[in-house]
N, C-alpha and C positions, 0 to 999 in steps of 0.2 A: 709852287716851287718844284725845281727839277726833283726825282729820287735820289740823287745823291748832292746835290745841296742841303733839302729841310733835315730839321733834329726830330721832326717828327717819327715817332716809333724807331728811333737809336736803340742800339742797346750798347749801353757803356761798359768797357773793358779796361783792366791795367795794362797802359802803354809801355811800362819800365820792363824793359827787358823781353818788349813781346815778341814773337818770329815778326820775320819780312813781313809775311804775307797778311797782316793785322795791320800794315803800315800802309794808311790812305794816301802819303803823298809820295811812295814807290812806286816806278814803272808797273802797269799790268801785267808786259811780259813777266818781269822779275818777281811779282809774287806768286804766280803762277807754280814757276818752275820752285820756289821755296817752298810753297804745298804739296805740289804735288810730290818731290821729294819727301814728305814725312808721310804719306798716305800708302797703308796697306793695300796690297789686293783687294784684299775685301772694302776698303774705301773707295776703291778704283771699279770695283762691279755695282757697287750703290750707287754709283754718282752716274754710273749710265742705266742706270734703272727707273723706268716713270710706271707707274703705278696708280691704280684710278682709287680713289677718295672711298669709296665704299666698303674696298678690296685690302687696303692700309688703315689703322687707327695712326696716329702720331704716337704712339709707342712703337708702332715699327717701322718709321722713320728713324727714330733714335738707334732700334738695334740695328735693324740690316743699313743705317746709312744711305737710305734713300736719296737720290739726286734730285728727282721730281716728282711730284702728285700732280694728277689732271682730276676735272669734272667733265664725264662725258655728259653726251644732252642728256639733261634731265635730272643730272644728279646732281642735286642739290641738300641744303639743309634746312632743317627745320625752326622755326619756320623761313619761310623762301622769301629772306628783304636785305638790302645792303649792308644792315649794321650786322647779321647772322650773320652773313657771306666772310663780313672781316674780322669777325671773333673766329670764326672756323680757318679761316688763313692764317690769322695770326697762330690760333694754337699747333697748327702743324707744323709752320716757320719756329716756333720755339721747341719743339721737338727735335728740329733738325739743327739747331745751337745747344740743344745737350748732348751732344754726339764729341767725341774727345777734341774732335777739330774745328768744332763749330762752322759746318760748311752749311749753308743755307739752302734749301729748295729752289727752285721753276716752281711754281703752278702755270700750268695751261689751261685754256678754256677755249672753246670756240666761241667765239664773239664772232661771228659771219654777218653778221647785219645789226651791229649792238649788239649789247652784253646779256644776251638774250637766254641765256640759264635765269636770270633774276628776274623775277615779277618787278614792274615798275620802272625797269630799265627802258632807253629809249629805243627802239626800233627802228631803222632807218632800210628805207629800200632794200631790197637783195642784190648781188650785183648785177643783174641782167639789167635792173631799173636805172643803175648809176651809168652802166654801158649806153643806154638810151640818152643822159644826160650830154655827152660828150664835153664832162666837163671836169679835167683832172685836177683842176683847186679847188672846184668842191667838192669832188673824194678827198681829194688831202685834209681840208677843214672835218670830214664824218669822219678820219683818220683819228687826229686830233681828240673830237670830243668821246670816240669812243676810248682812249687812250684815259682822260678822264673819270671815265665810269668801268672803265676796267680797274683801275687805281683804286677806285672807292672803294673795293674789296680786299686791296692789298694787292691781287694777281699781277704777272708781271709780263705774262707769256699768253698770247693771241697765237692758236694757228688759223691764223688769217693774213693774207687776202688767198683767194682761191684765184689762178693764174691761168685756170686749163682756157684750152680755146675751143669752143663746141662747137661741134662740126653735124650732132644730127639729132634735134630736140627728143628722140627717146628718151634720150639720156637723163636720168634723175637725178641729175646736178645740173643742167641746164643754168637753171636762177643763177647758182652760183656764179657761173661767169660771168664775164662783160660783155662777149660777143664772140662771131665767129671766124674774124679775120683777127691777126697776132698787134696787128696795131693797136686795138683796142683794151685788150689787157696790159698789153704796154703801156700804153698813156695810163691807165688808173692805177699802176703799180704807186701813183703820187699817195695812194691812201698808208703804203708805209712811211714817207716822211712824214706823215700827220701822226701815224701811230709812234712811231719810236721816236720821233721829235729829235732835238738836239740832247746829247748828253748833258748838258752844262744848260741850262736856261728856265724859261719861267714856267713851265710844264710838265707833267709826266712822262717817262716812255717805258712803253710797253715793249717788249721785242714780237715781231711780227713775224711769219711765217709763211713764204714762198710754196704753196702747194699745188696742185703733186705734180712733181718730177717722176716724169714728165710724158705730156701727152695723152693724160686721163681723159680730154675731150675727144678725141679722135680712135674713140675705141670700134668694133664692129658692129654695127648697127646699133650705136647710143647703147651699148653695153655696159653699165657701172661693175668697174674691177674689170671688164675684159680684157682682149686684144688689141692694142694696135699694129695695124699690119701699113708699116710704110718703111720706105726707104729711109734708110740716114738721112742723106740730103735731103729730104722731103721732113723728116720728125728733127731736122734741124734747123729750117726754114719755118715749118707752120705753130711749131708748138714750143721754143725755144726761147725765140725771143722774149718772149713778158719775164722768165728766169734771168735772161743776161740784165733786167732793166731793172728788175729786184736787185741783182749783185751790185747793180752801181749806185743803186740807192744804200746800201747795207745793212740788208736786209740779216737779222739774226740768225735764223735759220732755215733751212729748206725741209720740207715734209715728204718723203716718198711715196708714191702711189700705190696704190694698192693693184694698179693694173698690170698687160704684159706689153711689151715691145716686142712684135717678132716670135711669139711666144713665149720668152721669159719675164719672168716676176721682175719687177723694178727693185723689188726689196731687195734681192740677190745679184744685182746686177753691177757686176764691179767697172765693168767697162763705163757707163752711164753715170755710178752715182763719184766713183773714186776716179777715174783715167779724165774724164769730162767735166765732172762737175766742179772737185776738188783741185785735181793737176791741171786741165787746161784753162778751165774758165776759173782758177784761184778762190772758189768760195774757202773762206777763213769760217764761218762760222758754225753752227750745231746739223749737223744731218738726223734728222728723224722719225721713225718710223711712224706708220699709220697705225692703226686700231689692228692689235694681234697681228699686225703686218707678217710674222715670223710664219702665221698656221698657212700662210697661202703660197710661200716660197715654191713648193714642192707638192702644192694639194693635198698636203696631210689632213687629217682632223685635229691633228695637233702640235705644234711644235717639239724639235728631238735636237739632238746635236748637232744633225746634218745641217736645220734650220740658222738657228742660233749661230752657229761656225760660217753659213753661207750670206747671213746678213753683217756682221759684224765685219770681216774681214772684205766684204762689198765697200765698208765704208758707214756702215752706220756709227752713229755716235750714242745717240739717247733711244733706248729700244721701250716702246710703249707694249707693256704687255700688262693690261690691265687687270687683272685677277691670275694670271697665272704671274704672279712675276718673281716668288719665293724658286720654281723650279727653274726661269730662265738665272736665277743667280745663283743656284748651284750647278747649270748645266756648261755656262758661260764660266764659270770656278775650273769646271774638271777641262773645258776644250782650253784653257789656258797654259794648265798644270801639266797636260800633256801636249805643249807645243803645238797644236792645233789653229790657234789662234794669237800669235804673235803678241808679248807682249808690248811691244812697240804701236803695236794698232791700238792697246789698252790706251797707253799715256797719250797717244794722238787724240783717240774722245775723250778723255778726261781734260783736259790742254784747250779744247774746245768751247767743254762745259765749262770749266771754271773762267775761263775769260770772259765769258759772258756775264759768268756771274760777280766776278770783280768789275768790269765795265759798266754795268747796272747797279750797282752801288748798295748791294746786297750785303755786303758784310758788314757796309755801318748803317745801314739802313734797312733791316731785314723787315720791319714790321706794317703792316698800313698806315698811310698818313690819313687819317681820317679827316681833312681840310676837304677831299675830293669826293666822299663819302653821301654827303647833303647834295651833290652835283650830280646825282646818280638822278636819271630822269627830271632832268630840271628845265626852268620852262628856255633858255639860252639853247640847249640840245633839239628840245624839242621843234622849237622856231629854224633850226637847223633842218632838222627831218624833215619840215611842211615844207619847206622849199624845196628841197633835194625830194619831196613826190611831185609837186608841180612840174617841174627839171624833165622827169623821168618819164611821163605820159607822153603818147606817142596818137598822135588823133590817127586815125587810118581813115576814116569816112567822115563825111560830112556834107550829105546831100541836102543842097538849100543853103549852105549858110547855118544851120540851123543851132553850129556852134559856135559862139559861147552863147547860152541861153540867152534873151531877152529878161532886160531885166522887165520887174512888174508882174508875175507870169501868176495867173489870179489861183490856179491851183495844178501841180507837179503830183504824181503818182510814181512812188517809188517800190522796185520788187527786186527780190533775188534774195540766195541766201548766204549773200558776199554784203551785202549792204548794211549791215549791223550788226558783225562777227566780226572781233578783233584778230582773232584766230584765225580765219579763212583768211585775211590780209593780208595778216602777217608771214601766215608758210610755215615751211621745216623749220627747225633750230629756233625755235620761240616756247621758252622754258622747258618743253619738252623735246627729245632728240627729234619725232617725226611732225612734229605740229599737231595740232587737233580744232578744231570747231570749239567756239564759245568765248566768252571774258576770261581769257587768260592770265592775259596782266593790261594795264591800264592804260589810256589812250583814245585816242577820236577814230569814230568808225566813221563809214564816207556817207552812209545818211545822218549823222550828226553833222558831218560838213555841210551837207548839202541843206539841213533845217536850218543852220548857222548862217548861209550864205543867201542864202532866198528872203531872208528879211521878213520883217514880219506881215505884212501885208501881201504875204503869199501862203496859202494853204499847203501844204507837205503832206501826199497820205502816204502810208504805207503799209503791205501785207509783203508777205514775203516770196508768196507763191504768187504772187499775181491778181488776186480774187480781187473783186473791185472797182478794178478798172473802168470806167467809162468816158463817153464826152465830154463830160465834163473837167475833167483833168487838159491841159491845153500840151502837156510832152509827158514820156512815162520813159523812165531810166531803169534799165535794167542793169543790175548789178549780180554777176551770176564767174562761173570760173572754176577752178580747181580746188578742192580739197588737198589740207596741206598731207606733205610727203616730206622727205629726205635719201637723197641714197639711191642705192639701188632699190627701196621697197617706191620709190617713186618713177621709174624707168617705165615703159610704156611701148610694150613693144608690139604692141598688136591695136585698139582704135586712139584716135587722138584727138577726138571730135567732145562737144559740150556733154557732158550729164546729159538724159530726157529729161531731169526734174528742171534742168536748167532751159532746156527747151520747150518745154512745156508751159514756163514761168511765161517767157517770149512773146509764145504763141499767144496767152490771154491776154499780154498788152496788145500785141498787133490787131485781137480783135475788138480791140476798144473804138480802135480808127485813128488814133492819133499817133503823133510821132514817137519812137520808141528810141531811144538813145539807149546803147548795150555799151558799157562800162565794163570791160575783162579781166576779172582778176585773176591770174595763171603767173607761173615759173617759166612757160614757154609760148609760143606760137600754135595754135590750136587750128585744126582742121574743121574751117567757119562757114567755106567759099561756098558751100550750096544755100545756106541760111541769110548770106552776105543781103543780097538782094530785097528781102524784106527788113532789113533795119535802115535806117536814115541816118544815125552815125554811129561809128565806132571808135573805141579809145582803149587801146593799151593799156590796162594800167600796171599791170605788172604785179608783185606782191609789196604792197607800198609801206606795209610796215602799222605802227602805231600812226601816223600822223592824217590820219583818211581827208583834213581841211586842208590838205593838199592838192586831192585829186577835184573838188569841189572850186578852190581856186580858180583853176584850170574850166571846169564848166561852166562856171559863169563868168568868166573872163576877168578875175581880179587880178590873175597872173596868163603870160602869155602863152601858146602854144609853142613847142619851140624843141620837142622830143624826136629823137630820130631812130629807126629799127636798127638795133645791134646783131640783129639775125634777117637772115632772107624768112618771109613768110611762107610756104609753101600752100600749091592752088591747091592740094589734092593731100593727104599722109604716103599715097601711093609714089609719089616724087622723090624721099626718104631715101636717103639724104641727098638734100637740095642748099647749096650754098652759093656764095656770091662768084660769078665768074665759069658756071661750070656751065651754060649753053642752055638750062631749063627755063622754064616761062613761070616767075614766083604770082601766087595775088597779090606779094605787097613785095620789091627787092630790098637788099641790103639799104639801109640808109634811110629810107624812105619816111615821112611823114609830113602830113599836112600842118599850114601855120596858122596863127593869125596873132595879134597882139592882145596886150591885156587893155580892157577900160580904161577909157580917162580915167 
């Protein structure tokens, strides 16, 4: 059931004689404006104040009137499982209903690929893998179920889908996009109808988040947080578009960048976030800022008045200042008190927030419905994800035919140290902020695909390094890739070529003699074209998430080939930046990828 249909987790109030703004079957606007008139300053600086989970007890929710709590990566609770996640939502949400006005929280979470804070939760591709798909009703359905498993914890606030358009794989958010021409994060903008769904109907919705405004992929040399240096025309043409397609989907809110335009900070950019965003392209809903967004306005070490007064009056609405957030609501107190910052820009964020929060049906519904809860990694999701990795694989070689395997194949030799690591898989933002190597949370890795798939009357070996190998084996799959990142600690701005450990693996299948199939698990396009040569095929796979019997599918042909490059591949790192249309010679271009069908 929708969040504001089910009785689940209601909390029941005397109707007799209550304000407007208590009254479910009044206009939004009109209760709005009923609250927000009985609401002090000080309810008016809580309610734009988001605050990270570690940083706030729900005690200080209740006093300072907290608007929102996030969970950055990682921060989770103890222990890390769905019914924890929604006793720890619920009791913050009851924190924020003993406040004199009972106004309700946001939680936000990054959910980027699944609700990927939670152990157990499902993991679906990254965007670059869905960009590969070209196929925006099946982002809309991963929309959907992550909508779902966002629920199961109570949460109600995704900043997700990531919109930038990447323009030069340094970039440590690479994955995160869809691709590097504006069409293609356009078209998957359909993953917010799946997320926020209909108000009124048989589902959940989460409110989703249009990030970053704008043009975080078009920084200087794949710089995460830098410069983009372009023309208006040109940063209104190339990096624009996927925002206006969010707008007309209605999309809850927009997330600020942490990067510059031109040299200025986005966060303090009133011309962009307020003249543009808000006055000509009419976003109605919540503007918000990024992680401490306020410390990098001005290159401080730390945010001051100047900050706070130059983001706020930009147009921000919900200021994320995650541990400092006690001094931005007395700093944000005194620039008000003295005329600094308009109190008219007060009640416009607050006007914002709260309609959001009446539209999501927050005040009769604050608490988890735990009907979605049990849904959290369930096998309906997961059969979701194993599709949407088949979808997402991008064959680039395939000397001989030699893909989809033969079935029958009397013994397969498998290596790399991506082939039985959920966590190499998976990438950034899987329970922890930067990723890490090993069993994370729970799931099919791609040589359990691949032992799955082979049947029993085929031998599977496997070592991870390679050791082994011989004639006897009749193909040898490497499975090898990047180590997960996020961020800027993932940017790469100097080689972009395999690990040696990864090369090395390679090299002892190659010397076995037999054919070596190299399965790529990476966030981006990797500098391959000298090593190209000696493999017989290769295959994209991208960071595929928990569901590995997808990319497996795919190899043996029980699903089709049918992935196409969301990125130009570049011959060389030295090409950098190499995109579609610009006169260079890629090894693989835009769009590109080999087909074939699945098995009878």
């Amino acid at each position: 059931m929708d969040a504001i249909e089910n009785t689940a987790g209601s909390v029941p109030h005397d109707e007799t004689d209550a304000p407007l703004y208590r009254d479910p079957r009044a206009p939004v606007a009109a209760r709005v404006e009923d609250l927000l008139a009985r609401m002090s300053l000080d309810d008016k600086i809580g309610q734009m104040t988001q605050a990270e989970r570690l940083e706030a007890a729900p005690e200080d929710v209740t006093a300072h009137r907290l608007g929102s709590v996030l969970s950055g990566g990682g921060s989770v609770p103890s222990p890390n499982d769905p019914v924890t996640w929604a006793d720890m939502y619920d009791d913050f949400q009851r924190a924020a209903l003993a406040t004199p006005l009972g106004i309700p929280i946001l939680y936000g979470v990054d959910a980027v690929h699944g609700h990927g804070n939670v152990v157990g939760a499902t993991l679906f591709p990254h965007n670059i893998g869905l960009g590969a798909t070209r196929d925006p009703a099946l982002v809309r359905d991963i929309g959907a179920a992550v909508a779902e498993e966002v629920s199961g914890t109570g949460i109600t606030w995704n900043f997700a889908p990531c919109l930038g358009v990447v323009r030069n794989p340094r970039w440590g958010r690479t994955y995160e996009s869809f691709g590097e021409l504006p069409e293609l994060p356009t078209a998957m903008t359909s993953f917010i109808g799946g997320l926020q769904g209909p108000r009124v109907g048989p589902r959940p919705s989460v409110m989703a988040t249009a990030k970053h405004f704008v043009g975080d992929g078009g920084t200087k040399d794949g710089d995460d947080q830098g410069d983009t240096r372009l023309a208006e025309e040109e940063l209104r043409a190339l990096h624009l578009p996927p925002f206006l397609a969010a707008l007309e989907r209605g999309v809850g809110s927009v997330m600020i960048s942490h990067s510059s335009w031109n040299g200025l900070r986005l966060h303090g950019h009133r011309y962009l976030v307020t003249e543009v965003l808000k006055e000509e392209l009419g976003f109605s809903g919540i503007v918000v800022s990024d992680w401490n967004g306020l410390d990098m306005i001005y290159e401080a070490d730390a945010f001051g008045p100047a900050e706070v007064r130059a983001a706020v009056n930009a147009g921000i609405d919900m200021v994320m200042v995650p541990e400092e957030w006690r001094r931005f609501i007395e700093t944000l107190r005194a620039e008000v008190l003295a005329g600094r910052v308009p109190a008219a820009r007060i009640d416009d964020a607050n006007r914002r927030i709260l309609t959001k929060k009446f539209e999501q049906g927050l005040f009769e519904h604050p608490l988890t419905d735990r009907a979605y809860t049990g849904r959290i990694g369930g096998p309906e999701h997961r059969a979701l994800a194993r599709r949407a990795v088949a979808a997402s694989l991008v064959v680039l070689k395939n000397e001989g035919g030699l893909l989809p395997l033969a079935p029958g194949i009397d013994e397969i030799f498998v290596a790399g140290r991506s082939a039985h690591d959920i966590g190499m898989q998976c990438g950034g933002w899987t329970v922890s902020w930067q990723g890490e190597p090993g069993p994370v949370t729970a799931g099919t890795t791609i040589l359990d695909g691949i032992r799955a798939a082979a049947g029993p009357g085929t031998t599977v070996r496997y070592h991870p390094d390679g050791h082994g190998a011989g004639p006897s084996c009749k193909v040898a799959v490497a499975v090898v890739g990047e180590e997960p990142y996020a961020e800027d600690e993932g940017d790469r701005p100097a080689g972009m070529g395999l690990d040696p450990v990864d090369l090395d693996t390679i090299a002892r299948l190659r010397a076995a003699g037999v054919p070596v199939v190299v399965l790529l698990v990476s966030g981006r396009p990797l500098d391959i074209a000298a090593e190209l040569p000696g493999w017989d095929a290769l295959v994209a796979c991208w960071l595929p998430g928990t569901e590995g019997r997808g990319v497996a599918d795919v190899l043996f042909g029980a699903a089709a080939a049918t992935g196409r490059l969301p990125v130009t591949w570049m011959r060389s790192a030295d090409q950098l930046p190499i995109t579609h249309g610009d006169g260079q010679d890629p090894l693989f271009p835009y769009g590109f990828g080999l087909t074939y069908p699945a098995r009878p």
